[in-house]
N, C-alpha and C positions, 0 to 999 in steps of 0.2 A: 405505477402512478404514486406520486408522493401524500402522504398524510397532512393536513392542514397542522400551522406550527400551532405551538401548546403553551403556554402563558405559566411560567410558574410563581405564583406571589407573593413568593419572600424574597427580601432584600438579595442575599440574606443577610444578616448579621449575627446574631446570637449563635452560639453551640448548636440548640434546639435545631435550630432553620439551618443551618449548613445539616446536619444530619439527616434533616428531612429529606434537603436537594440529593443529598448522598444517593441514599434511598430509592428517592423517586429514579435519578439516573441510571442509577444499577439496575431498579426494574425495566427501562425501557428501555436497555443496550446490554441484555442479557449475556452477549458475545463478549461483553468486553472484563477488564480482568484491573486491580487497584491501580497499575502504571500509566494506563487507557484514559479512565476516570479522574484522575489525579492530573492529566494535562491540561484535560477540560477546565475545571476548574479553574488552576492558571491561568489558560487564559480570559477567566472569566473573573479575572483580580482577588481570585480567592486564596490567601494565602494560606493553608493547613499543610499537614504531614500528610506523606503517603500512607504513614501509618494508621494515622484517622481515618482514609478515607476506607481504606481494608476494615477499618474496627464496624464504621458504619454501613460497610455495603450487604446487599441481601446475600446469605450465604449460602452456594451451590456447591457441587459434587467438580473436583477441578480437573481438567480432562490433565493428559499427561502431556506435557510442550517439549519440542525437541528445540536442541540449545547446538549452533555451529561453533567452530572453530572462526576466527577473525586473520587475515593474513593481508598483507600487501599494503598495509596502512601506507608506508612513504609513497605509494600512487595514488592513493584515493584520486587525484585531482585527473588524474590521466588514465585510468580504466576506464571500462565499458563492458558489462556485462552483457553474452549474448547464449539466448539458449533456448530451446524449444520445450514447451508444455505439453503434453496429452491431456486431451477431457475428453467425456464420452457423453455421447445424443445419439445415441442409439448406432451410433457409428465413431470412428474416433475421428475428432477434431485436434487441430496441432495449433495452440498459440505461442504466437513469434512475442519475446520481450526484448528489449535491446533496456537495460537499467543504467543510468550512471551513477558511481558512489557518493559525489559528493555532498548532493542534497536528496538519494535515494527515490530520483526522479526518475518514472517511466518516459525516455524521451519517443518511443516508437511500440507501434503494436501490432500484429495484424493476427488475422484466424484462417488455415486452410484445411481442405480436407488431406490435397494431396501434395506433401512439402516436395517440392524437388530443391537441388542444388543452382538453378538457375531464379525460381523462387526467392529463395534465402538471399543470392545475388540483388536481385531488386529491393529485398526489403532495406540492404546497405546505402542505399543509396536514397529510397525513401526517408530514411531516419537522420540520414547523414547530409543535406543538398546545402547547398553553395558554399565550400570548404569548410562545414563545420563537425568534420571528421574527426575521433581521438586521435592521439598520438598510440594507444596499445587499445587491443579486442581481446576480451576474454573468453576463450570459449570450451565448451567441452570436446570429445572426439567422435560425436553423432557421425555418421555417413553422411547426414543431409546436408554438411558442408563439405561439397564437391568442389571440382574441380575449377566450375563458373563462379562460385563464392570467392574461392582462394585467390584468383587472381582480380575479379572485385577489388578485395580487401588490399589488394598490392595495388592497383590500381589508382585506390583513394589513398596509398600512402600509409594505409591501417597496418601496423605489426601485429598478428596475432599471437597471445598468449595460451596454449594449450592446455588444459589441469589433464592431473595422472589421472590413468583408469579408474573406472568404481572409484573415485572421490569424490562426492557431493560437498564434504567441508572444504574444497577448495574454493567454493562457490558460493561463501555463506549469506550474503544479502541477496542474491538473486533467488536461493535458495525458501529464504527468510518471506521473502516477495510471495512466492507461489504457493509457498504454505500458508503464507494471511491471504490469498485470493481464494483458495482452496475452501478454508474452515469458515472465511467470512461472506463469501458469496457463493459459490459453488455449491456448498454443501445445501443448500439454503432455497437454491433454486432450480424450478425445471428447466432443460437446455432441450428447446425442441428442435433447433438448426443451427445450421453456421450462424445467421442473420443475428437470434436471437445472443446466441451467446459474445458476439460481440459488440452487440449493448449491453450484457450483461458486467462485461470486460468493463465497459467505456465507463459506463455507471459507477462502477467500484474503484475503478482510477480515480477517475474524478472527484470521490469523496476520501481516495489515499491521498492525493495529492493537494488537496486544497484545505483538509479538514482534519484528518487524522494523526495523531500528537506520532511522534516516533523517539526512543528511550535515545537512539545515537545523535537525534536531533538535538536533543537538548527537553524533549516535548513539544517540539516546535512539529509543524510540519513539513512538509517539501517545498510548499509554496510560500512557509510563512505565513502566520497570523498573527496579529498584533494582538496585547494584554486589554481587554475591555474592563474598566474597573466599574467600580458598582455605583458610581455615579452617571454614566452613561445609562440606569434605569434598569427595568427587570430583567429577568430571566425566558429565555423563549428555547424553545428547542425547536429546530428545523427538521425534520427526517430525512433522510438517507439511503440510498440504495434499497428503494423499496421500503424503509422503517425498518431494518434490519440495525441501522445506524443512527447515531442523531449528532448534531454539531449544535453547539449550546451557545447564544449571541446573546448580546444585553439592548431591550428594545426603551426609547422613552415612551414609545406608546403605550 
């Protein structure tokens, strides 16, 4: 259940008031780090440094980030990233992500306990319905695309792209993806079943995809958000995946 939005009442304008907002932001999106912060703002017609925002933000212990290799740029527009997750609830749960690169959109999702290759089959066709298939599928060399998958994928006309063994950098946004659902929800919450953990998924999508700034975007997000500048009125913070998160809008109320 989401937190009632929060009113912040500076403009701002002056140095003072943007270092306040700083401040307050950083303390109520603990998870997030000066690149995070610094979109927000943007889009909230603030124009400062990333550098200010890091000067002014509350300063914590910084865990250690792992950084991928980047490959395949000339396809951006025609990959499709497919790959299966493990999470555990007391059993292990397998989520399905199908990502595409170019606006590092979740276009498909699903949760099982037990993946078969006819499964996976179905999910191609879930994500993919009435010819809006890629032209290439990236995938790793799990077993759980058998035999029914493979001819799926032939079927819709999908080429797939294989990465080498034990290569996770060949994967590095999808890779990128599971490690931010990972640290930013996962770790965060209890997953008592299948059920739950796929609102759990959906929740955190939905604030990836509509709200959360991305460094390759530009700080834009997946969906796009337009610049609110400071005449549109104050400052409000909405929460997020439980208050784990906040998306920061300009109200005239």
């Amino acid at each position: 259940m989401e937190e009632p939005q929060r009113t912040h009442r500076t403009g701002p304008g002056t140095a003072r008031e943007i270092g306040e907002l700083i401040r307050g932001m950083s303390n109520s999106n603990v998870l997030w780090g000066a690149p995070r912060l610094h979109g927000e703002l943007l889009k909230l017609g603030i124009e400062v440094s990333q550098a200010t925002v890091a000067k002014y933000m509350v300063k914590r212990p910084k865990p250690p980030s792992q950084t991928w290799r980047t490959f395949l740029e000339n396809h951006v527009k025609q990959l499709v990233y497919f790959i299966v997750v493990p999470t555990v609830s007391f059993r292990i749960r397998y989520v399905f992500l199908v990502l595409a690169h170019e606006r590092r959109r979740v276009v498909h999702f699903n949760v099982t306990e037990h993946p078969t290759a006819e499964w996976t089959a179905e999910q191609l066709v879930q994500a993919f319905p009435w010819d809006t298939a890629p032209r290439y599928l990236l995938r790793d060399r799990d077993r759980i695309y058998g035999e029914a998958s493979r001819i799926q994928a032939a079927n819709m006309e999908i080429g797939e792209v294989l990465t080498a063994p034990r290569s996770p950098w060949q994967t590095p946004y999808v890779e990128r993806l599971i490690g931010s659902l990972r640290r930013e929800c996962q770790d965060h919450v209890i997953v008592m079943n299948e059920s739950s953990l796929r609102r759990h998924v959906a929740c955190h999508l939905d604030y990836y995809h509509s709200s959360r700034s991305h460094l390759a975007l530009g700080k834009d997000s997946p969906d796009g958000r337009a610049v609110e500048p400071p005449e549109l009125g104050r400052i409000v913070s909405v929460p997020k995946v439980g208050g784990l998160h906040h998306r920061y809008e300009r109200s005239a109320a």
